[in-house]
C-alpha positions as a Markdown table, in Angstrom:
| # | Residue | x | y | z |
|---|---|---|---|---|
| 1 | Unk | 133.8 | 181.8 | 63.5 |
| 2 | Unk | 136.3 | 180.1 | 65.9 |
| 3 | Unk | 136.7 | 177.5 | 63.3 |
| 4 | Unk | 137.3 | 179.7 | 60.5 |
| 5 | Unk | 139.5 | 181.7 | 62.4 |
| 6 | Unk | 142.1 | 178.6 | 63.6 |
| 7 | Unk | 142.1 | 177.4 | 59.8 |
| 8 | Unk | 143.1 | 180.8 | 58.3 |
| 9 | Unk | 145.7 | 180.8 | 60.9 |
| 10 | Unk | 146.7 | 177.2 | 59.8 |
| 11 | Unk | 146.6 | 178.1 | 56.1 |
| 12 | Unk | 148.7 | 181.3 | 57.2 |
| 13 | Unk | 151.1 | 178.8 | 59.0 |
| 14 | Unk | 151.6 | 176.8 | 56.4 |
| 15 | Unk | 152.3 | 179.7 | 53.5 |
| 16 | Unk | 154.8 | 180.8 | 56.2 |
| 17 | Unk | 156.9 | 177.7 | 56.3 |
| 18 | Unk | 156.4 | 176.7 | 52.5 |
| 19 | Unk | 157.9 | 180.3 | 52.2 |
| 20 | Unk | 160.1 | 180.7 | 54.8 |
| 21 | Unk | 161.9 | 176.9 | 53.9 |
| 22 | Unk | 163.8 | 177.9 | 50.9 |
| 23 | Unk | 165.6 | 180.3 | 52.8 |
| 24 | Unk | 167.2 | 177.3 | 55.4 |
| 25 | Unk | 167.6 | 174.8 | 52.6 |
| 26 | Unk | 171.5 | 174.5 | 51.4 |
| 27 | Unk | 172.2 | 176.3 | 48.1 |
| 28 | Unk | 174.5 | 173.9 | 46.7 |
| 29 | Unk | 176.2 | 176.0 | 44.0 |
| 30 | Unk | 176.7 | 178.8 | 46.6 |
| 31 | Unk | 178.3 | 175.9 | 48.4 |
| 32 | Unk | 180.9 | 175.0 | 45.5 |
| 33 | Unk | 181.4 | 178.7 | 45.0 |
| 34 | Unk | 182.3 | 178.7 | 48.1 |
| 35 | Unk | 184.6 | 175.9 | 48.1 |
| 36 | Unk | 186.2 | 177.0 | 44.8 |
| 37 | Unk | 186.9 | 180.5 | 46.1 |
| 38 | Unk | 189.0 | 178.7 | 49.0 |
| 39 | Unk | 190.7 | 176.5 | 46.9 |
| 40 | Unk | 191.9 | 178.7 | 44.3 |
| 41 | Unk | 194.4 | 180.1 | 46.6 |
| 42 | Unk | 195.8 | 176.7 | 45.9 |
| 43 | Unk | 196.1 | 177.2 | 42.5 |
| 44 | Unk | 194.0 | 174.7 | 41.7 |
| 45 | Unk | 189.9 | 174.8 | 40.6 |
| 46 | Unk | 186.9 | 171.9 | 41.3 |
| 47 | Unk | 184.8 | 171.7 | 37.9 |
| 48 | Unk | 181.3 | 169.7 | 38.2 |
| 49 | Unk | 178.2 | 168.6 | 36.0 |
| 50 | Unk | 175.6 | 169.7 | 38.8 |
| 51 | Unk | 174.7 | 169.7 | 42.7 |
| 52 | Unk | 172.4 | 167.7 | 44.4 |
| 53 | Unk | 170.9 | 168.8 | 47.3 |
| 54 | Unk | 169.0 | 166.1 | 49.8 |
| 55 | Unk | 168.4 | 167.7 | 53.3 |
| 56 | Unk | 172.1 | 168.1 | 54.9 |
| 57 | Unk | 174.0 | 166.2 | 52.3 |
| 58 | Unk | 175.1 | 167.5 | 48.7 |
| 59 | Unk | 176.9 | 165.3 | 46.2 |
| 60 | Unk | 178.6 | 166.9 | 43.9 |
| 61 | Unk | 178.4 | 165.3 | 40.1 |
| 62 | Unk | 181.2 | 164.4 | 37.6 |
| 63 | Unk | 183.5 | 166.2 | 39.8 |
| 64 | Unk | 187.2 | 167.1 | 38.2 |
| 65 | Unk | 190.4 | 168.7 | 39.8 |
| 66 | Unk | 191.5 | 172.0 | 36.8 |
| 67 | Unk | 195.4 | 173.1 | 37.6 |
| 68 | Unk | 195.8 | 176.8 | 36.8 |
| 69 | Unk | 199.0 | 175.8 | 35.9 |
| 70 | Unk | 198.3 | 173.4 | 33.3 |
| 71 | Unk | 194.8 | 174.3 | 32.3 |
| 72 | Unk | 194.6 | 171.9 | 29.4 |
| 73 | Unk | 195.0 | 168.8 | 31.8 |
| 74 | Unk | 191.7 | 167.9 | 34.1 |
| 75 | Unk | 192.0 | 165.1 | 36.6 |
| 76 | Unk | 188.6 | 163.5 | 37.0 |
| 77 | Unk | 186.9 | 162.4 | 40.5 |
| 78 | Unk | 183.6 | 161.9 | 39.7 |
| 79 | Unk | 180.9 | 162.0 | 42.6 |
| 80 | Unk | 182.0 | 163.8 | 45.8 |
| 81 | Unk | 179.4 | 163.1 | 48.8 |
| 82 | Unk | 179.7 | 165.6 | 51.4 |
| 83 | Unk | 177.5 | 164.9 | 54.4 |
| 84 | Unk | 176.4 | 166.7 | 57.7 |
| 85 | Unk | 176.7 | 170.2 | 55.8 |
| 86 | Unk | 176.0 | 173.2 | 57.3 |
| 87 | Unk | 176.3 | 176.6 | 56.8 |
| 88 | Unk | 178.0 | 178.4 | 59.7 |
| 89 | Unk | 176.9 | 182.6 | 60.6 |
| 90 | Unk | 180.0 | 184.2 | 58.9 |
| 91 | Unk | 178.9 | 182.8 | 55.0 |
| 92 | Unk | 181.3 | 179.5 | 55.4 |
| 93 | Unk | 180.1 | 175.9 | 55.5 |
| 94 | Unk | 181.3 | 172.4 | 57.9 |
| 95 | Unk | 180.9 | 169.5 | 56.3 |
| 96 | Unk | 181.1 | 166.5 | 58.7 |
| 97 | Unk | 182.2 | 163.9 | 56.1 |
| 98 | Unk | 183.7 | 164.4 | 52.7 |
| 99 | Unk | 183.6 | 160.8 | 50.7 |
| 100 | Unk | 185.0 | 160.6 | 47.2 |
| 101 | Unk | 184.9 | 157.6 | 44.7 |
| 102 | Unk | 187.5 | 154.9 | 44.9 |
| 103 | Unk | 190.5 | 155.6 | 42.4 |
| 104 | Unk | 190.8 | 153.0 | 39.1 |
| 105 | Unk | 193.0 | 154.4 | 36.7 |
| 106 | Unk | 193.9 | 151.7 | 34.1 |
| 107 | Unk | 197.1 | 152.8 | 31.3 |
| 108 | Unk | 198.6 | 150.0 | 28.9 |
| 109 | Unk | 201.0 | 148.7 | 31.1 |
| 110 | Unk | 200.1 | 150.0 | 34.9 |
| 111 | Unk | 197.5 | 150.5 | 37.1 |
| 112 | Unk | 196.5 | 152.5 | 39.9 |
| 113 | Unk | 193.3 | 151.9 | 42.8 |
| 114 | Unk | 192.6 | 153.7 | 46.1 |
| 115 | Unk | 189.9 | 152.6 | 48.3 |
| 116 | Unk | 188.0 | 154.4 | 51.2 |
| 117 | Unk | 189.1 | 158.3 | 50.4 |
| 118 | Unk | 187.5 | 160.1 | 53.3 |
| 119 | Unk | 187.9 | 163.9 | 54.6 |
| 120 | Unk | 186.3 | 164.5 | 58.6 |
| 121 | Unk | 185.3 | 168.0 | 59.6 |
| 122 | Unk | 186.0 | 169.7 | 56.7 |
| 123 | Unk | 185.5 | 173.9 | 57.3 |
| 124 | Unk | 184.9 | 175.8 | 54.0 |
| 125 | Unk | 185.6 | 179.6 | 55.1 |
| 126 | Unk | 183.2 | 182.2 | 53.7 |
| 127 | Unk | 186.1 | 185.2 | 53.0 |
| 128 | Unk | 189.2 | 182.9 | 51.9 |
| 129 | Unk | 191.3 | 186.1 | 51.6 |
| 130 | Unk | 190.8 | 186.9 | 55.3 |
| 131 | Unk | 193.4 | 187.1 | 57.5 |
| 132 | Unk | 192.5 | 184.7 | 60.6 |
| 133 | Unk | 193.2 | 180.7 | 61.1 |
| 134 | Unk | 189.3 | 180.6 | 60.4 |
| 135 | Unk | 189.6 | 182.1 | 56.8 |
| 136 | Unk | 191.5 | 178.9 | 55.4 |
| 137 | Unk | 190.2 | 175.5 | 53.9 |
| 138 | Unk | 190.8 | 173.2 | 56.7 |
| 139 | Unk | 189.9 | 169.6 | 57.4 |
| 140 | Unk | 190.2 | 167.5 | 61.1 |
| 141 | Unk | 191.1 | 164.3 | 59.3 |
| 142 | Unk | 191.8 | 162.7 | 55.9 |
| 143 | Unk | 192.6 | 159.2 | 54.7 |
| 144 | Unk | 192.4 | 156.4 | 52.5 |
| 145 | Unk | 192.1 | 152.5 | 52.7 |
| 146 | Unk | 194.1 | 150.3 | 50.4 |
| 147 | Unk | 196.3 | 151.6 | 47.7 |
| 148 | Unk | 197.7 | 149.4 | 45.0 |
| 149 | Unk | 200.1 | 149.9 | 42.1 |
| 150 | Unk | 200.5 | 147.0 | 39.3 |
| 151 | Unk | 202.8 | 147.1 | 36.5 |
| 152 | Unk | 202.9 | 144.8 | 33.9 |
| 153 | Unk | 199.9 | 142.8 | 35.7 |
| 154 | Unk | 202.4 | 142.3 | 39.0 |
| 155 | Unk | 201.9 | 144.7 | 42.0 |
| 156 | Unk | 204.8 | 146.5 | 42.4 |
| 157 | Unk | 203.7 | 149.0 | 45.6 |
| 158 | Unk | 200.9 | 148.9 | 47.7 |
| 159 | Unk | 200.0 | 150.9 | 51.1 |
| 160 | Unk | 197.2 | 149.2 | 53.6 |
| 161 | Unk | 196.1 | 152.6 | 55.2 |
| 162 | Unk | 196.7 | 156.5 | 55.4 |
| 163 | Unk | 196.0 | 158.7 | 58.3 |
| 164 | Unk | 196.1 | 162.5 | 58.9 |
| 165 | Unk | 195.0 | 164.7 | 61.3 |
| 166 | Unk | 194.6 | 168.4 | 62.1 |
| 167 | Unk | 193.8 | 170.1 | 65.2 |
| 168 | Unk | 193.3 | 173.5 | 66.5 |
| 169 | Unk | 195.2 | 174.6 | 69.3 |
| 170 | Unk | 193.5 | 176.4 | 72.1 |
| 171 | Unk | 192.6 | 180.3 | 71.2 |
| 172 | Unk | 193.1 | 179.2 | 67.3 |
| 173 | Unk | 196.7 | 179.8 | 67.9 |
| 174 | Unk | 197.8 | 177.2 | 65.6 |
| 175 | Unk | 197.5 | 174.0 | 64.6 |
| 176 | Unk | 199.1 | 170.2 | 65.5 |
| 177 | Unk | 199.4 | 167.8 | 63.2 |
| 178 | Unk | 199.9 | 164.2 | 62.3 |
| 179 | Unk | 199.8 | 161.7 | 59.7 |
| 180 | Unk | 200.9 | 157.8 | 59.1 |
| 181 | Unk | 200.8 | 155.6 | 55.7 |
| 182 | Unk | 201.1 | 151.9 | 57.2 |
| 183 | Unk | 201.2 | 149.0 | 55.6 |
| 184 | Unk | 204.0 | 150.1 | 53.0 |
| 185 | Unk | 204.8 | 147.4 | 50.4 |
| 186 | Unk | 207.3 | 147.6 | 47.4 |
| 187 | Unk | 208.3 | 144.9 | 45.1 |
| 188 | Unk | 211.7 | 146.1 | 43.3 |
| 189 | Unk | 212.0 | 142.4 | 41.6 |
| 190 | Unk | 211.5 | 144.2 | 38.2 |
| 191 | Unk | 214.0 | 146.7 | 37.8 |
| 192 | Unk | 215.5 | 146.4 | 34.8 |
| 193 | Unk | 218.6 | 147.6 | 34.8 |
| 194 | Unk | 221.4 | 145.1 | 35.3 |
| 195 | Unk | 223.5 | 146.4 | 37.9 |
| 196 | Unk | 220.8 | 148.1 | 40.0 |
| 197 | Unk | 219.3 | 144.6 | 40.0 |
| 198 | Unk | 222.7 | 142.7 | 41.2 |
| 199 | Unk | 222.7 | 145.5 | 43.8 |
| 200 | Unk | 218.8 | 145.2 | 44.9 |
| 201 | Unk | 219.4 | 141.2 | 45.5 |
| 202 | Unk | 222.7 | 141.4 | 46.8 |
| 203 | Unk | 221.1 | 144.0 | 49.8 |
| 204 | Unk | 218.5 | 142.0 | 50.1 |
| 205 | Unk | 215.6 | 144.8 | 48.9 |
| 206 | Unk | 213.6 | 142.6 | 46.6 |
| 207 | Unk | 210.8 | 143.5 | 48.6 |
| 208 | Unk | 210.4 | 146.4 | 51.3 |
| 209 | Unk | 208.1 | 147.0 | 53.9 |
| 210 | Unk | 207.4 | 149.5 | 56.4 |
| 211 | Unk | 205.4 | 152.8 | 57.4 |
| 212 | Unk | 206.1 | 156.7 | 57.5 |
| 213 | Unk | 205.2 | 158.9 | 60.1 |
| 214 | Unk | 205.0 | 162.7 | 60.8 |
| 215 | Unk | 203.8 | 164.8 | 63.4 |
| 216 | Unk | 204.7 | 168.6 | 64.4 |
| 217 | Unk | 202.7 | 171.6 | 64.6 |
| 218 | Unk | 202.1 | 175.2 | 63.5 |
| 219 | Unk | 202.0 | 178.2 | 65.5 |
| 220 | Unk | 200.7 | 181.5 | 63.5 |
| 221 | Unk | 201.4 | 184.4 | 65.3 |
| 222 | Unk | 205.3 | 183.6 | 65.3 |
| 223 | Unk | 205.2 | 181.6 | 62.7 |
| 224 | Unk | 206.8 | 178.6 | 64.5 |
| 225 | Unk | 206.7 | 175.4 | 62.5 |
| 226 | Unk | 208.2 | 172.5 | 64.6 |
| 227 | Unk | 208.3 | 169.0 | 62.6 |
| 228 | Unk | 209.0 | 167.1 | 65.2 |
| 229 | Unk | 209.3 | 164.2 | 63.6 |
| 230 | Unk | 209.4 | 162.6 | 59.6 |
| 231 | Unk | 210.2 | 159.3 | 60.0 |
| 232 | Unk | 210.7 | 156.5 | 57.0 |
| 233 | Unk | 210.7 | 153.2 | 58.7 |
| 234 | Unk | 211.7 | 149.8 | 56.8 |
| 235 | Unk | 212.0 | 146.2 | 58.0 |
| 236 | Unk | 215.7 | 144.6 | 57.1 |
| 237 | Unk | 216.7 | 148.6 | 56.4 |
| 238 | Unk | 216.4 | 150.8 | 58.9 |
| 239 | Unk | 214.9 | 153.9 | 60.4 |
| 240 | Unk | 215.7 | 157.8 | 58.7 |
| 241 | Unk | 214.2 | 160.2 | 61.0 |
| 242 | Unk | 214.2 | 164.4 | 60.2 |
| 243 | Unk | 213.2 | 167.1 | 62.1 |
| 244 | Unk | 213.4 | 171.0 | 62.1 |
| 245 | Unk | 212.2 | 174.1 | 63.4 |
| 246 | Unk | 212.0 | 177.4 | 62.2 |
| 247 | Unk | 210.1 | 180.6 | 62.7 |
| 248 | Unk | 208.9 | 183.2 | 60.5 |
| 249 | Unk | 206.5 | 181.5 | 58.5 |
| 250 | Unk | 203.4 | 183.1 | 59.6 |
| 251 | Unk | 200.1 | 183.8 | 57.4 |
| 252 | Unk | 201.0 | 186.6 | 55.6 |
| 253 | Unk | 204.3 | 184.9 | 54.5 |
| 254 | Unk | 202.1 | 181.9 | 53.4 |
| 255 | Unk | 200.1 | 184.1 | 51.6 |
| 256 | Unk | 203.2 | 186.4 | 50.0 |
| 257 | Unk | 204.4 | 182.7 | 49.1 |
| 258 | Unk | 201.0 | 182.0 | 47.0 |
| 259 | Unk | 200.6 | 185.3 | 45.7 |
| 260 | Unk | 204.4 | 184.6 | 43.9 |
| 261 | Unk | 203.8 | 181.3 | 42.5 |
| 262 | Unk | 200.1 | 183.0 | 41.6 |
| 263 | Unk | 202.1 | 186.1 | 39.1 |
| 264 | Unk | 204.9 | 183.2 | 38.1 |
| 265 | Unk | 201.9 | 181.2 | 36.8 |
| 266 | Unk | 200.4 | 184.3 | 35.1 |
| 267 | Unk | 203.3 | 185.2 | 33.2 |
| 268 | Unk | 203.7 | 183.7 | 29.9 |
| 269 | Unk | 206.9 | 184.4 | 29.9 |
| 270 | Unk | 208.6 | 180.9 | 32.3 |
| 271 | Unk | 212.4 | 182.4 | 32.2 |
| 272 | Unk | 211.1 | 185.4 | 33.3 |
| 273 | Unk | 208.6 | 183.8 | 35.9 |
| 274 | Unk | 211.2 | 181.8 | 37.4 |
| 275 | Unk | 213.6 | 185.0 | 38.0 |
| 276 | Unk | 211.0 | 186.9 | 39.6 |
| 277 | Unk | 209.7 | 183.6 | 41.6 |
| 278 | Unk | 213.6 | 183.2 | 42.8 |
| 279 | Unk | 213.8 | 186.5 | 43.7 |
| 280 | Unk | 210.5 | 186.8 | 45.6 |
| 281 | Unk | 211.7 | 183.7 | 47.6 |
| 282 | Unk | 214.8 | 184.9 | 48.1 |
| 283 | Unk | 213.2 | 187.7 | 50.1 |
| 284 | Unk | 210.5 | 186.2 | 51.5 |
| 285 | Unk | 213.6 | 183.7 | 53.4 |
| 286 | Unk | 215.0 | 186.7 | 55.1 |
| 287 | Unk | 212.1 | 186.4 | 57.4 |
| 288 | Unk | 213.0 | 183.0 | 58.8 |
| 289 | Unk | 214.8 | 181.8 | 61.5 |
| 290 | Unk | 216.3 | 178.6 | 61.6 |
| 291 | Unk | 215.7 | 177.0 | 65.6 |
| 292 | Unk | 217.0 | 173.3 | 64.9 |
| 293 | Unk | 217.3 | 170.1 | 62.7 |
| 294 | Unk | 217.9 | 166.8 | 63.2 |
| 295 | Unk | 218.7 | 163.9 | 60.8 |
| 296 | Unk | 219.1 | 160.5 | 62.2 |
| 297 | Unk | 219.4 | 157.1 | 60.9 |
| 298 | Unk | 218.9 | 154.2 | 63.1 |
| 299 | Unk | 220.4 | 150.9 | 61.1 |
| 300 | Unk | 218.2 | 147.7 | 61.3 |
| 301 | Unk | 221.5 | 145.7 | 59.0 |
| 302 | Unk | 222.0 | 147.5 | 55.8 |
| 303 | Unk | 225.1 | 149.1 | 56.7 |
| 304 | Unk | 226.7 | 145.6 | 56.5 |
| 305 | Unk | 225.0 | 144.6 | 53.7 |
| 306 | Unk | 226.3 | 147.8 | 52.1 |
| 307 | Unk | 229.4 | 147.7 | 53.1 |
| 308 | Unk | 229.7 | 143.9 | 51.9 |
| 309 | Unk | 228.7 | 144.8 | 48.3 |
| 310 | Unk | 230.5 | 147.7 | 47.9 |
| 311 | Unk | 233.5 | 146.0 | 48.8 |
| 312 | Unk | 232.7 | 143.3 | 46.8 |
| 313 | Unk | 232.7 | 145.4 | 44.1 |
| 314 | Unk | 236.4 | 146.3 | 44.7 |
| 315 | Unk | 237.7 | 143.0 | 45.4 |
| 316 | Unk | 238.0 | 143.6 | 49.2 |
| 317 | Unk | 235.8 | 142.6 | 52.2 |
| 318 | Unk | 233.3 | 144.3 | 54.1 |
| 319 | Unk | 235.5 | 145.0 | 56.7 |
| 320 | Unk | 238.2 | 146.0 | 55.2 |
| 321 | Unk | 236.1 | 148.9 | 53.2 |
| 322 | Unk | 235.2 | 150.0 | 56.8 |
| 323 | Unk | 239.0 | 150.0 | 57.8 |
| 324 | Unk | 239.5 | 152.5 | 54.0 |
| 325 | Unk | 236.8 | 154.5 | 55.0 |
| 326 | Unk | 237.9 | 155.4 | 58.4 |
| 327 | Unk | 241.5 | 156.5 | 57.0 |
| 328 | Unk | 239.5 | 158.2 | 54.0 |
| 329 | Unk | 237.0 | 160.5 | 56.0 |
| 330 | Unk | 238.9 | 162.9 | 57.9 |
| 331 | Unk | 241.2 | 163.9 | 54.7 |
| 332 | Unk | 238.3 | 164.6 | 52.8 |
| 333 | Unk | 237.0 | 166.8 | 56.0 |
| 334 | Unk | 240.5 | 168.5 | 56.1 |
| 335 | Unk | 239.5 | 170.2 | 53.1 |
| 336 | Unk | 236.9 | 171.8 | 54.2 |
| 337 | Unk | 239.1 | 173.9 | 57.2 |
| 338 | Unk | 236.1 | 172.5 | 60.1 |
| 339 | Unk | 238.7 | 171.0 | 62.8 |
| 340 | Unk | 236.3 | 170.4 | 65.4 |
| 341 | Unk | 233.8 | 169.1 | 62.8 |
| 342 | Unk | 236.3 | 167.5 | 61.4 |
| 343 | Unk | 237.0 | 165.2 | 64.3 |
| 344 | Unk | 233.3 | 165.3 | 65.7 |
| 345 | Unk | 232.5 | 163.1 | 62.0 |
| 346 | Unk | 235.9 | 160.9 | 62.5 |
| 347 | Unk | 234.6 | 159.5 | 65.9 |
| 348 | Unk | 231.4 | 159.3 | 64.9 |
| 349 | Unk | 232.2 | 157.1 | 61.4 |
| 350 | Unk | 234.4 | 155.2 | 63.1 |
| 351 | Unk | 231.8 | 154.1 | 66.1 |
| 352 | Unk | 229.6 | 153.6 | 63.4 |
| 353 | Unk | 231.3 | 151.4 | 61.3 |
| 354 | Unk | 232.9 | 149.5 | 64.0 |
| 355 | Unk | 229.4 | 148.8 | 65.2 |
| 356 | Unk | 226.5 | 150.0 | 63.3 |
| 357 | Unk | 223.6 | 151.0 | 65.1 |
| 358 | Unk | 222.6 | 154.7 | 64.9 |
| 359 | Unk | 224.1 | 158.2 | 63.2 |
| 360 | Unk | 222.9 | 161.4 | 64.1 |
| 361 | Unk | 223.5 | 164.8 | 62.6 |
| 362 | Unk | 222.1 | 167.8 | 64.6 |
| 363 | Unk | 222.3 | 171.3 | 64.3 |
| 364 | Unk | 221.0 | 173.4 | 67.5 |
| 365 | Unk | 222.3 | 176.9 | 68.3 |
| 366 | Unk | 222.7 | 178.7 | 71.0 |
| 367 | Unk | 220.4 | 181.4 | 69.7 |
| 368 | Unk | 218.0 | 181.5 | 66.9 |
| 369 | Unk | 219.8 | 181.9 | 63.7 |
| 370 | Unk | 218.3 | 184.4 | 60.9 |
| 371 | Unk | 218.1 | 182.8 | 57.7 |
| 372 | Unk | 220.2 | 186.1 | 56.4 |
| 373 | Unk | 223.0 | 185.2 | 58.4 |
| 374 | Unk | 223.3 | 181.9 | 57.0 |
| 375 | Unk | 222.9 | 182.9 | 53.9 |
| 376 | Unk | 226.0 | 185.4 | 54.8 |
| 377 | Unk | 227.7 | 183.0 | 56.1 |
| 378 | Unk | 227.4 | 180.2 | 52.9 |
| 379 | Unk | 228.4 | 183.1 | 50.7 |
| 380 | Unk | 231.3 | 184.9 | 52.7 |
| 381 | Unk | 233.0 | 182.3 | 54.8 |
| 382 | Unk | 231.0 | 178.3 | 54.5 |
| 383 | Unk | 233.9 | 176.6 | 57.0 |
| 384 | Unk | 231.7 | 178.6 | 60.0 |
| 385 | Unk | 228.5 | 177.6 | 58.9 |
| 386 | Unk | 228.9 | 174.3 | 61.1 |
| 387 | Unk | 229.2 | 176.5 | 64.2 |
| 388 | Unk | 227.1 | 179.3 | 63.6 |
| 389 | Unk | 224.1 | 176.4 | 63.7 |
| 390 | Unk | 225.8 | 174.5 | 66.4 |
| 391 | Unk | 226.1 | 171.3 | 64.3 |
| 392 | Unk | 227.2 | 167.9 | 66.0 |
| 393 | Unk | 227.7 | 164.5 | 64.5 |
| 394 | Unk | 227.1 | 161.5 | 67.3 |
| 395 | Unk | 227.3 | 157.7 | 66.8 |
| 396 | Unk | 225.7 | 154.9 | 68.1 |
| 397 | Unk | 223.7 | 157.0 | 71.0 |
């Protein structure tokens, strides 16, 4: 009896688990439902043969990118690994690794590859139209390997390496980000056109290299978004470096932003989607406040090179374009009825074309500046637009 009794409890075990199992497996097309639900709010749609399901990892088949947009044009993936899924309390999924197929796109006359494309910690949310930091696709990191670019069988670009990261700040308050493409590589050699190609060897931009960088971050319940820094970075060039910061773009501005662009795609009509897109922006910017920009470019010996062609080109030196420009610059700025701007940008060029080495143009106000009151300003009276944002042009600092 004993016997009989622990083997109808092990039979009973067993139907348990055989039943129970299904329910902790991963349903892979709830998965892309999911996923497409999410994405849509990009205006964008994943199609797919089929889902395969192996434990914690589901690959996605003949995966393709639709554009609502243009929904006769499909960009084609093909198989998307995700591994480390899981399926979280609230519906949504985490996928520790998102791999996709290396790029090959082969046309006539170019080419295109991409190695190593790779997404880390990848949330899918299970109610995209909520209204948390926790309802949006997000992903920790993204990348790729190399990328090349042939034309005519000669590579013409190519990038070693991208980078991209996104974290939460503490209490889901935000997010900081950064990003870098390294490596950068661009062979100009085969312009075509005559004089852009007497130009290119004449400043010494046959080739280019270098790297862009960006970092910043987002916070959502002001709707602060501070870039501190987008930076293009060439060898023999120099360094271009932006920034701003503004406030007011919080998540239901991001999502009145969407929802536009969602009826101006809609509308058959495209004059009359564009009007009613321009308009919708035009009062979605009255929410935003403008905090500070920055431009800056750092010279690394193009200003000279510049300044040597140009002049060539006139049948004067370098120098002595430097010498026209300094007279030139403050009577085109007299025009404009900015005095102390005026003579701010007059030091400045001069410094900078006495001695090349760095230009900066900044705007920082006292106060924040509503984006309403700059667009007053534009429209009623543009010579106080340089003091109402506090704007100063340095040299060489």
């Amino acid at each position: 009896m004993i016997h009989t009794r622990n083997f109808r409890l092990m039979l009973a075990g067993a139907a348990f688990v055989s039943l129970s199992s299904p329910a902790f497996a991963l349903d892979g097309a709830a998965l892309m439902t999911k996923l497409n639900a999410a994405y849509a709010i990009s205006g964008a749609s994943i199609a797919y043969d089929g889902v395969e399901v192996d434990g914690d990892t589901v690959t996605v088949k003949g995966a393709a990118i639709k554009m609502a947009a243009q929904p006769d044009q499909t960009v084609k993936i093909g198989d998307v690994t995700m591994d480390g899924v899981e399926e979280n309390d609230d519906g949504g999924y985490y996928v520790e690794t998102v791999t996709l197929p290396d790029v090959n796109i082969t046309e006539p006359e170019t080419s295109v590859s991409a190695k190593d494309i790779t997404i880390g910690g990848m949330s899918i949310p299970g109610n995209p139209a909520g209204g948390t930091i926790n309802d949006m696709l997000l992903y920790e990191s993204a990348g790729t390997g190399p990328i090349v670019v042939t034309a005519k069988g000669k590579q013409v670009f190519s990038m070693e390496e991208s980078e991209g990261n996104l974290t939460k700040q503490e209490s889901d308050a935000g997010f900081d980000f950064d990003g870098t493409l390294t490596g950068l590589k661009a062979d100009l050699s085969m312009v075509e056109d005559a004089k852009a190609k007497e130009a290119i060897q004449k400043l010494g931009l046959t080739t280019l290299s270098g790297e862009v960088t960006i970092k910043g971050s987002w916070e959502l319940a002001s709707g602060n978004i501070n870039l501190e820094e987008y930076a293009f970075d060439f060898a023999n060039v120099g360094r271009l470096a932006m920034s701003f910061d503004i406030s007011g773009y919080t998540l239901e501005f991001f999502k009145a932003m969407q929802d536009a662009m969602k009826a101006a795609e809609a509308n058959p009509n495209k004059e009359e989607a564009n009007q009613a897109m321009g308009l919708s922006m035009m009062g979605l910017m009255q929410q935003l406040t403008f905090n500070g920009a920055e431009i800056r470019f750092d010279d690394a010996s193009i200003t000279k090179k510049a300044l040597d062609y140009a002049g060539s080109q006139q049948g004067v030196s370098g120098d002595q374009l430097a010498q026209s420009l300094k007279g030139l610059v403050p009577i085109m700025l007299a025009q404009l009825n900015v005095p102390e701007l005026q003579n701010q940008v007059t030091m400045a060029v001069n410094s900078y074309l006495d001695a090349p080495k760095s230009l900066t143009i900044s705007a920082e106000p006292a106060n924040p500046v509503p984006f309403p009151m700059i667009m007053g300003a534009a429209m009623g009276a543009p010579n106080t637009i340089p003091s109402v944002l506090g704007v100063k042009v340095t040299a060489n600092d």
